[in-house]
C-alpha positions as CSV (number, residue, x, y, z in Angstrom):
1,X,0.0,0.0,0.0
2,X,2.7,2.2,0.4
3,X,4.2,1.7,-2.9
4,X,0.7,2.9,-4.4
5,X,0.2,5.7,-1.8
6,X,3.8,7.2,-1.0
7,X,2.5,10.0,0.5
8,X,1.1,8.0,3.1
9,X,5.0,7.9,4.7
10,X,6.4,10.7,2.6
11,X,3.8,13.2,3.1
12,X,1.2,14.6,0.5
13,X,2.8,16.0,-3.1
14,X,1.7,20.0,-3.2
15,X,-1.1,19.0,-5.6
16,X,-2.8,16.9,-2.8
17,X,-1.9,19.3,-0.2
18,X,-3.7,22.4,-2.0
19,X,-6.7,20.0,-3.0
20,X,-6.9,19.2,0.7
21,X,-7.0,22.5,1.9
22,X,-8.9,23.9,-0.8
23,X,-11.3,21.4,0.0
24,X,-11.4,21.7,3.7
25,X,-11.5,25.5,2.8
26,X,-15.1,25.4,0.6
27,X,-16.8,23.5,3.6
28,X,-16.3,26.3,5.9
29,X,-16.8,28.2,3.4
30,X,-20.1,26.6,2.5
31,X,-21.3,26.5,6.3
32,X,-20.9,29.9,6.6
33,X,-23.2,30.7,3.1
34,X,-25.8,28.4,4.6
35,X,-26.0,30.5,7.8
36,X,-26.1,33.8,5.6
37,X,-28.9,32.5,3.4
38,X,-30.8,30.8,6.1
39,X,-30.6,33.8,8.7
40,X,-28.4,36.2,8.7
41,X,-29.7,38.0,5.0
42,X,-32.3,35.7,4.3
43,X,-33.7,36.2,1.0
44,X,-33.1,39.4,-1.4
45,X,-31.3,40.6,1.5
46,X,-28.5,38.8,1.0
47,X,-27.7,41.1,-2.0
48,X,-29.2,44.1,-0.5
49,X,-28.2,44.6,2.6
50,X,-25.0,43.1,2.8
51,X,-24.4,39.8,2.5
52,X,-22.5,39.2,-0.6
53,X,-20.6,42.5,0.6
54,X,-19.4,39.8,3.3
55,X,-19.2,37.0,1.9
56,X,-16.5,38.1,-0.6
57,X,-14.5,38.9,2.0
58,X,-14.6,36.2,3.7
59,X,-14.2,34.2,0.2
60,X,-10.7,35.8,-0.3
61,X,-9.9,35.0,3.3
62,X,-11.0,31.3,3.5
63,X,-10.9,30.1,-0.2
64,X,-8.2,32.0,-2.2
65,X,-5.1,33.4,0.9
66,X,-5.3,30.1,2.9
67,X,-4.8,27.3,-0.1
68,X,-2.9,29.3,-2.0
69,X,-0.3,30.0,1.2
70,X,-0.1,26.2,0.9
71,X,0.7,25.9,-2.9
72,X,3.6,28.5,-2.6
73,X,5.4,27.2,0.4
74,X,4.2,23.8,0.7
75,X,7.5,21.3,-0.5
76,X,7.4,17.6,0.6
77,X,11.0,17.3,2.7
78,X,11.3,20.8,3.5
79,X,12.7,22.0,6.9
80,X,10.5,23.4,9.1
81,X,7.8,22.4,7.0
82,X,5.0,21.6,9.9
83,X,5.7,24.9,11.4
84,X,5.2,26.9,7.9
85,X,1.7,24.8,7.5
86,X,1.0,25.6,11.6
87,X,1.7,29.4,10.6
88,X,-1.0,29.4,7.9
89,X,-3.2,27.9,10.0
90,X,-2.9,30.4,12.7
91,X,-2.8,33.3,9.9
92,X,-6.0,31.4,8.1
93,X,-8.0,30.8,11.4
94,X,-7.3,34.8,12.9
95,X,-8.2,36.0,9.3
96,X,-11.1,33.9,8.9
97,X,-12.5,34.5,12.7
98,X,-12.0,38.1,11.7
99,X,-14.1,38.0,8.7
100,X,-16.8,35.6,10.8
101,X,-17.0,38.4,13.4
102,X,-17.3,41.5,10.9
103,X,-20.3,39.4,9.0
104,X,-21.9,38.3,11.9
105,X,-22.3,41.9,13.2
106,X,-23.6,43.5,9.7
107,X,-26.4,41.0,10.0
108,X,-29.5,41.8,9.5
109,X,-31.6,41.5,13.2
110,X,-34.7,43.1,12.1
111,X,-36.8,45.3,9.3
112,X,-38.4,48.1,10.8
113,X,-41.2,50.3,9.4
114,X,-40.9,53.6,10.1
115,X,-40.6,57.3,8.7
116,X,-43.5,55.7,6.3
117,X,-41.3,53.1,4.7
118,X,-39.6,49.8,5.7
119,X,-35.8,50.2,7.0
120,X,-33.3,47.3,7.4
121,X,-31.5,46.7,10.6
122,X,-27.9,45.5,11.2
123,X,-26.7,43.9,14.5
124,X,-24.0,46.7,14.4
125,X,-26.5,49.6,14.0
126,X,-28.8,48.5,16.7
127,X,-25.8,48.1,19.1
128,X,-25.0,51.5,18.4
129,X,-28.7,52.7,18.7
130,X,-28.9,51.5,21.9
131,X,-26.1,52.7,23.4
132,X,-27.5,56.1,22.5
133,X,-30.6,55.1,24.3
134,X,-28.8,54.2,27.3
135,X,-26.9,57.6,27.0
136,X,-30.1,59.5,27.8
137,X,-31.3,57.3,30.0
138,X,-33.6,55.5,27.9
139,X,-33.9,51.3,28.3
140,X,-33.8,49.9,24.6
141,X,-35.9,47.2,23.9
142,X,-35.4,43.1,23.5
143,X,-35.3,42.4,19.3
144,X,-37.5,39.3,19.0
145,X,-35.4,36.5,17.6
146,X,-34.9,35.9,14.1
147,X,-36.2,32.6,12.8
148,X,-35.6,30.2,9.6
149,X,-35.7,32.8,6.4
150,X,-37.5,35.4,8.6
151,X,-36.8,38.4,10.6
152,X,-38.9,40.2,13.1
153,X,-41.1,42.7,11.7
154,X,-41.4,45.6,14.1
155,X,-43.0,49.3,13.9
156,X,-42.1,52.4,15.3
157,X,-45.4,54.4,16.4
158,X,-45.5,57.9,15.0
159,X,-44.9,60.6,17.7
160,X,-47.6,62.3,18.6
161,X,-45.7,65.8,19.4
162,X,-43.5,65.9,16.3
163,X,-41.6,68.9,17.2
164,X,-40.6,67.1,20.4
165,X,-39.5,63.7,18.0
166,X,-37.4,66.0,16.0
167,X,-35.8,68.0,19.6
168,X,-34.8,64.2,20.4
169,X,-33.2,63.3,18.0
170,X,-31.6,66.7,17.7
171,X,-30.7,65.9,21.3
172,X,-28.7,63.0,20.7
173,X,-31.4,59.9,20.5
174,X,-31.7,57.7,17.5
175,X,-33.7,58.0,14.7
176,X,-37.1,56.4,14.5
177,X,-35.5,53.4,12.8
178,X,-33.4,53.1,16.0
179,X,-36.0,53.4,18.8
180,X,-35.9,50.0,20.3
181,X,-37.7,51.9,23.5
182,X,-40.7,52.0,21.0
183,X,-40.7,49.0,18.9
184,X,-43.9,46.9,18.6
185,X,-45.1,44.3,16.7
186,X,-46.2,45.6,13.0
187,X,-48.6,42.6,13.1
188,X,-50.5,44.9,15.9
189,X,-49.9,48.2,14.0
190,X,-50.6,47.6,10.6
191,X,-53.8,49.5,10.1
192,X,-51.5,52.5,11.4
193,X,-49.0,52.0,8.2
194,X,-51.8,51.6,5.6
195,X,-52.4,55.1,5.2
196,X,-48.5,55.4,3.9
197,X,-48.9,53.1,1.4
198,X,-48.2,54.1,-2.2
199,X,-50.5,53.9,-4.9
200,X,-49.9,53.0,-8.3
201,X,-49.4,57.1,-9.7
202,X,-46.8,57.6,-7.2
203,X,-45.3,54.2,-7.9
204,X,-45.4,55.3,-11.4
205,X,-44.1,58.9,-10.2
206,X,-41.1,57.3,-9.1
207,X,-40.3,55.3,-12.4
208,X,-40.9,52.2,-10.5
209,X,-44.1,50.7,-11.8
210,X,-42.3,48.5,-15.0
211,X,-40.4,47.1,-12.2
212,X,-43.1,46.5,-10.3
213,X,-45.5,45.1,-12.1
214,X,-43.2,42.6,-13.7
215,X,-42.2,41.8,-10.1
216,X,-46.2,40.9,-9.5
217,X,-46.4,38.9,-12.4
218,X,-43.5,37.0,-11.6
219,X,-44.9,35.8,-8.2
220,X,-48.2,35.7,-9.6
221,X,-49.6,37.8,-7.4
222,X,-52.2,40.6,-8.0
223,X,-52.0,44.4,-7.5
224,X,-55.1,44.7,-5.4
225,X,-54.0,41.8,-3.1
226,X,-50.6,44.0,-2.0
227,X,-49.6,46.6,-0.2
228,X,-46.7,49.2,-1.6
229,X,-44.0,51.0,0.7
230,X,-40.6,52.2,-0.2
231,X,-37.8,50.6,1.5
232,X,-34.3,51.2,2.1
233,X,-31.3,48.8,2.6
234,X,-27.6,49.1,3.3
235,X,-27.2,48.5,-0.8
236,X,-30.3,49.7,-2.6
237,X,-33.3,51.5,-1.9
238,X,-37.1,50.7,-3.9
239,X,-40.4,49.4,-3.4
240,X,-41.3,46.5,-1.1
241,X,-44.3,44.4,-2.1
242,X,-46.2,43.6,1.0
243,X,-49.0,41.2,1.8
244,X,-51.6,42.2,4.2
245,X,-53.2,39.2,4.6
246,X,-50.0,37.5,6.4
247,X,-48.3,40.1,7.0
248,X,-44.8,39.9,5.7
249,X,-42.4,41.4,2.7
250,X,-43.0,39.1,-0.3
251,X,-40.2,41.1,-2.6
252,X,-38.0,43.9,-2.9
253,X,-37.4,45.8,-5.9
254,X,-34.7,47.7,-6.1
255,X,-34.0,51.1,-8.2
256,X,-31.6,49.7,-9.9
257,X,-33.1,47.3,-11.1
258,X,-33.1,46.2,-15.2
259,X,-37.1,47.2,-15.4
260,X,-36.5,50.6,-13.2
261,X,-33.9,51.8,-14.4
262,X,-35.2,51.7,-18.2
263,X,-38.2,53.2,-16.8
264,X,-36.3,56.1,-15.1
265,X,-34.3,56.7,-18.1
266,X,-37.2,57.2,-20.6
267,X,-39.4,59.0,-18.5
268,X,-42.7,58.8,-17.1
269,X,-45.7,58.0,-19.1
270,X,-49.6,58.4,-18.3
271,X,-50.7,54.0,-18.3
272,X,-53.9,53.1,-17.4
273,X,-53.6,52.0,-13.3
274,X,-55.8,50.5,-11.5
């Protein structure tokens, strides 16, 4: 067996070595994608609000500067070979834990509608809002855990003394995205959002209903059975298609894209709406 495996006494040529760690490499590498997808940027998200922004990062960490470490110093015989591999390890593992930590806090933890739209939250942004909160003597609020594919939905209550809001914030708290103090459950609020909701001229008014529409038709969905409200996301801003029947974000279409932009570029035309 040896004869027909040398490397089992010799030690691995550099072909097998790479392939082994460029193997072992992509199954990290594919455990952390699964845990993106599933929940950190579930969904569209993942492209919106950050997640392929981390994932390449951590991509040129784990799949490209660890293996190819081992292809240029890796030499079957050579001194000190076990402490060179050891060093990569060390300089793969910090690098990688680094890029683990800076993904897991641009997460998304939350969507939260308010100023009359839907706002994504990162775990970095609501560590900050807090500690704002706490600076005026203000308790933030518990974030309800994410589950599979979903993130809490939560509402911000309009103030009812508006010039007060705007002294607050000029004052040093958060923004109404990042009052966790007054978070609640959009599944209790939602008759307070309907009124915000755009219709189909100011859809069209913002060169958005192409993209819309073709967005509807794709899901098969109809325009009286949704709910229109702009959103914005670390990456893109546009329209999110929501369902008031269950309550929850069926798509997000983004300004930029394909169907929008051509829209924007030729200008607005008068179309029969609904």
């Amino acid at each position: 067996m040896t004869r027909s495996f040398p490397w089992l006494t010799q030690g691995p040529t550099k072909g097998v070595a790479f392939a082994i760690h460029l193997t072992l490499s992509l199954l990290v590498f594919s455990l952390l994608v699964i845990i993106m997808l599933l929940y950190w940027f579930p969904g569209e998200l993942f492209f919106l609000d950050g997640g392929w922004q981390g994932l390449k990062l951590v991509a040129m960490i784990d799949v490209v500067l660890g293996p190819a470490l081992t292809l240029i110093l890796y030499k079957p015989g050579k001194p000190k070979l076990l402490l060179d591999m050891s060093m990569i390890a060390l300089l793969q593992v910090a690098a990688l834990g680094y890029g683990f930590y800076t993904t897991y806090q641009q997460r998304t933890v939350a969507i939260v509608y308010a100023e009359r739209g839907f706002n994504t939250l990162s775990a970095r942004d609501n560590h900050a809002f807090d500690q704002q909160l706490l600076a005026m003597n203000e308790q933030p609020g518990p974030l309800p855990a994410p589950g599979l594919l979903q993130l809490p939905l939560l509402l911000t209550p309009e103030p009812d003394d508006y010039g007060q809001f705007l002294a607050d914030i000029l004052n040093g708290y958060p923004g109404p995205q990042g009052r966790s103090d007054l978070y609640e459950p959009l599944t209790l609020k939602h008759e307070a959002m309907q009124k915000d909701a755009l219709n189909w001229q100011a859809v069209a008014d913002l060169g958005a209903e192409a993209a819309v529409r073709a967005a509807l038709e794709e899901q098969q969905l109809k325009a009286e059975d949704v709910e229109l409200y702009p959103f914005k996301a670390r990456y893109a801003n546009g329209i999110a298609v929501f369902d008031p029947s269950n309550l929850q974000i069926l798509d997000f279409v983004p300004e930029d894209s394909p169907a929008m932009a051509a829209a924007t570029s030729t200008g607005d035309e008068e179309q029969d709406l609904p």
